[in-house]
Each structure stands twice: as structure tokens, then as C-alpha cells.
Wavefront OBJ file of the C-alpha trace (Angstrom):
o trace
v 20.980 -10.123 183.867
v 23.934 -11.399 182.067
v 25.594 -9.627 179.146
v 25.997 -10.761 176.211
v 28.873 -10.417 174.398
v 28.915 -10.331 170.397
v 32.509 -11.119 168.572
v 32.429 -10.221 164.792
v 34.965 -12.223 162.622
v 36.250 -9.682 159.537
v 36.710 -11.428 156.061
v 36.561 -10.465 152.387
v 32.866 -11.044 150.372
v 33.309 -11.381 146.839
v 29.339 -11.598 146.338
v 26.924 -8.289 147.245
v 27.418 -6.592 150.241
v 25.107 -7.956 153.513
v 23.570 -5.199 155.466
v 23.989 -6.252 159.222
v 21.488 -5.225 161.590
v 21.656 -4.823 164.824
v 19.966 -6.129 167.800
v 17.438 -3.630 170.547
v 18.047 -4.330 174.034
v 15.947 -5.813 176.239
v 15.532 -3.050 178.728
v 15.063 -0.632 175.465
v 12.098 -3.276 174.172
v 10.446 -3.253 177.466
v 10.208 0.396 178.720
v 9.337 1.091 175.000
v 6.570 -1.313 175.481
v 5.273 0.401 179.184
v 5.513 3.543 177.682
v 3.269 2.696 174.879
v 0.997 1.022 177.355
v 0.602 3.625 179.608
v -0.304 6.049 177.145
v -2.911 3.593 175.560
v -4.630 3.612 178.876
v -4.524 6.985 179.868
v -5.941 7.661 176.211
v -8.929 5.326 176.143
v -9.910 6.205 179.821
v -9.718 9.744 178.690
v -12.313 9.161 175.880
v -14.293 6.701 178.115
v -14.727 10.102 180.940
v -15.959 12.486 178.522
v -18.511 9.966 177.132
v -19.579 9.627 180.713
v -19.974 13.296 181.185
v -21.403 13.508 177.749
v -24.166 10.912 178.665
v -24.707 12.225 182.270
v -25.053 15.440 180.131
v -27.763 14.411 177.678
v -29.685 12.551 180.541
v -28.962 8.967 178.641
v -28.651 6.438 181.754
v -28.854 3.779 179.281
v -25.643 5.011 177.905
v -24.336 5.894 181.178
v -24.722 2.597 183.061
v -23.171 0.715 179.679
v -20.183 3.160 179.871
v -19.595 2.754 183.592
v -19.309 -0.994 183.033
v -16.370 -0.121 181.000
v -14.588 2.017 183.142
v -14.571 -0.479 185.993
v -11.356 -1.860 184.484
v -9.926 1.534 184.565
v -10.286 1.803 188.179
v -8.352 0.623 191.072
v -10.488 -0.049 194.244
l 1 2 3 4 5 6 7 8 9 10 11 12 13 14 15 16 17 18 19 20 21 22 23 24 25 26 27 28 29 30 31 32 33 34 35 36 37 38 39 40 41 42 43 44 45 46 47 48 49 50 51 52 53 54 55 56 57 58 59 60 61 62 63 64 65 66 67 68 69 70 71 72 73 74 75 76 77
């Protein structure tokens, strides 16, 4: 990946100062974005388990088949 290279040019305002802001890097953006993804997944098939267990638990197989449907997309065979 090429860098990029920023120049800034220095020169008297007379008006309000500017607040300059600057820019995340991409590699930054992105393993901010897996992280976040990640724990999203590991979260909601968390919560999906124990609603398993909780339906196996109450006898529900109603419950249980809907849940299972979901956690298809959780697993990877």
C-alpha cells in the first residue's frame, strides 16, 4: 500500500482560527472494524446458546427448533 504523504503550507489567518482534524488510518479503521465484529458475534451467539439451553430446559421444541435455525449461521460445517 502506498503512503501518502501530507505537506502543510504555514500562513497567517486574520479571520477565526480553523480547527484541523486529522485523518485515521486505514489499517486503524479496519482492525477497529474486525474487532467490533468479532465481538458482535461472539455476543449474539452467546445469547442465542443460553436460549437454546433455556428452551431444551423448559421442554419448548417449538422454541428450540426456531432457535436452532438461527444458530446455523453461527456455525461452520
Amino acid at each position: 500500500m502506498k503512503k501518502q504523504k501530507i505537506v502543510y503550507q504555514l500562513y497567517r489567518y486574520a479571520g477565526k482560527a480553523i480547527n484541523a482534524k486529522r485523518e485515521v488510518p486505514f489499517e486503524m479503521k479496519l482492525s477497529a472494524q474486525l474487532i467490533l465484529d468479532e465481538l458482535c458475534f461472539s455476543w449474539n451467539k452467546e445469547k442465542l446458546e443460553s436460549a437454546i439451553n433455556d428452551a431444551i430446559d423448559t421442554n419448548d421444541k417449538e422454541k428450540f427448533d426456531a432457535l436452532s435455525k438461527e444458530y446455523r449461521h453461527y456455525v461452520w460445517e
